[in-house]
C-alpha positions as MATLAB code, in Angstrom:
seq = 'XXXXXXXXXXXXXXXXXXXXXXXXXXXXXXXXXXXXXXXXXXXXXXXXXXXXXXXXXXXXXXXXXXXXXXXXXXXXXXXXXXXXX';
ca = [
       0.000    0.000    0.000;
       1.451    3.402   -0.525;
       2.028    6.028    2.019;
      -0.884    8.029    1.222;
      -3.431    5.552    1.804;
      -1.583    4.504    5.174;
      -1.716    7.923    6.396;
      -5.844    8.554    5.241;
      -6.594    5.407    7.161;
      -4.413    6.126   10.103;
      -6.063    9.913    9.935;
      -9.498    8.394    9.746;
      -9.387    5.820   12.857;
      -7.168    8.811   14.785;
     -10.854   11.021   14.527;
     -13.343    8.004   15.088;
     -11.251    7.493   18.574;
     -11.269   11.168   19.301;
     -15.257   11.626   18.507;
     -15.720    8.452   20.405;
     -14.104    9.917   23.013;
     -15.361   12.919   23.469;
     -19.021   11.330   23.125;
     -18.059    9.037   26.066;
     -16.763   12.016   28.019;
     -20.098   14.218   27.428;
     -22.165   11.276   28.519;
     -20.274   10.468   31.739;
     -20.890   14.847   32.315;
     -24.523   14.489   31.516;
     -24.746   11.544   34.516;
     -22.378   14.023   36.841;
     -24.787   16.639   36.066;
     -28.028   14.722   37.016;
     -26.497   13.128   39.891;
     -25.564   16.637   41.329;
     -28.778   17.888   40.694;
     -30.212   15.163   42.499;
     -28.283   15.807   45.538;
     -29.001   19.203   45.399;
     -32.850   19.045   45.369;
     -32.749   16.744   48.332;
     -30.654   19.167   50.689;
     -32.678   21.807   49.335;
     -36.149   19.807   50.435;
     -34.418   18.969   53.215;
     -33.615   22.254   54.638;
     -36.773   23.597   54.006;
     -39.322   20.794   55.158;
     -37.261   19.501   58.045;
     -34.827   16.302   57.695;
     -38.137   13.792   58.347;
     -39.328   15.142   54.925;
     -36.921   13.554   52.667;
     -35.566   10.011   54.138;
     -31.858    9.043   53.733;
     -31.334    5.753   51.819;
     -30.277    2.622   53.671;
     -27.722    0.618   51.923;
     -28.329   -2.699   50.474;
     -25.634   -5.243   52.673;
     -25.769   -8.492   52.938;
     -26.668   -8.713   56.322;
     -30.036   -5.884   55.553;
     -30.929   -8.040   52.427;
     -30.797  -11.209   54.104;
     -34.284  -13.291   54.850;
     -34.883  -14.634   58.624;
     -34.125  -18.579   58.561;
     -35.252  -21.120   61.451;
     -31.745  -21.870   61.927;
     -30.442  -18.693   63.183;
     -30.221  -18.598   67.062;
     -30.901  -14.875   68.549;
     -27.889  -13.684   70.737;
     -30.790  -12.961   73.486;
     -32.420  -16.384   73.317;
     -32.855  -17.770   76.953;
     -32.457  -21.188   75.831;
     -28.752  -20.420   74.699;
     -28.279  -18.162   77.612;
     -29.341  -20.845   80.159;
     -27.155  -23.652   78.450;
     -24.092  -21.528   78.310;
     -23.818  -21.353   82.114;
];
């Protein structure tokens, strides 16, 4: 291949990275954007209706997602307190 063609197609993938790039970039600034905004309502509601008005989020763990099995013995269980002694 000559030179010339080299260069167009090293020219042409050079701009498709650079516009996929920068489309990437605006899109992650977009989500920042939102995000902030987000944030920003809620302190605002919650400085003018009181902290009660808008509830914080409780993370998901694994111990808060977990379901209540029969096996699970209760630290506070007077069966297991009376056998321990």
């Amino acid at each position: 291949m000559s030179e010339n063609i080299k260069k167009r197609r090293h020219d042409i993938r050079k701009e498709r990275d650079q516009v996929g790039l920068f489309a990437h970039t605006k899109i992650l600034l977009n989500k920042f954007k939102a995000k902030r905004e987000r944030r920003k309502s809620k302190a605002d509601e919650r400085e003018m209706y009181g902290e009660e008005s808008v509830p914080k989020g409780i993370p998901r763990t694994i111990e808060n997602t977990q379901e209540p099995d029969d096996t699970y013995v209760l630290s506070d269980d007077e069966e297991v307190c009376v056998s321990q002694f």
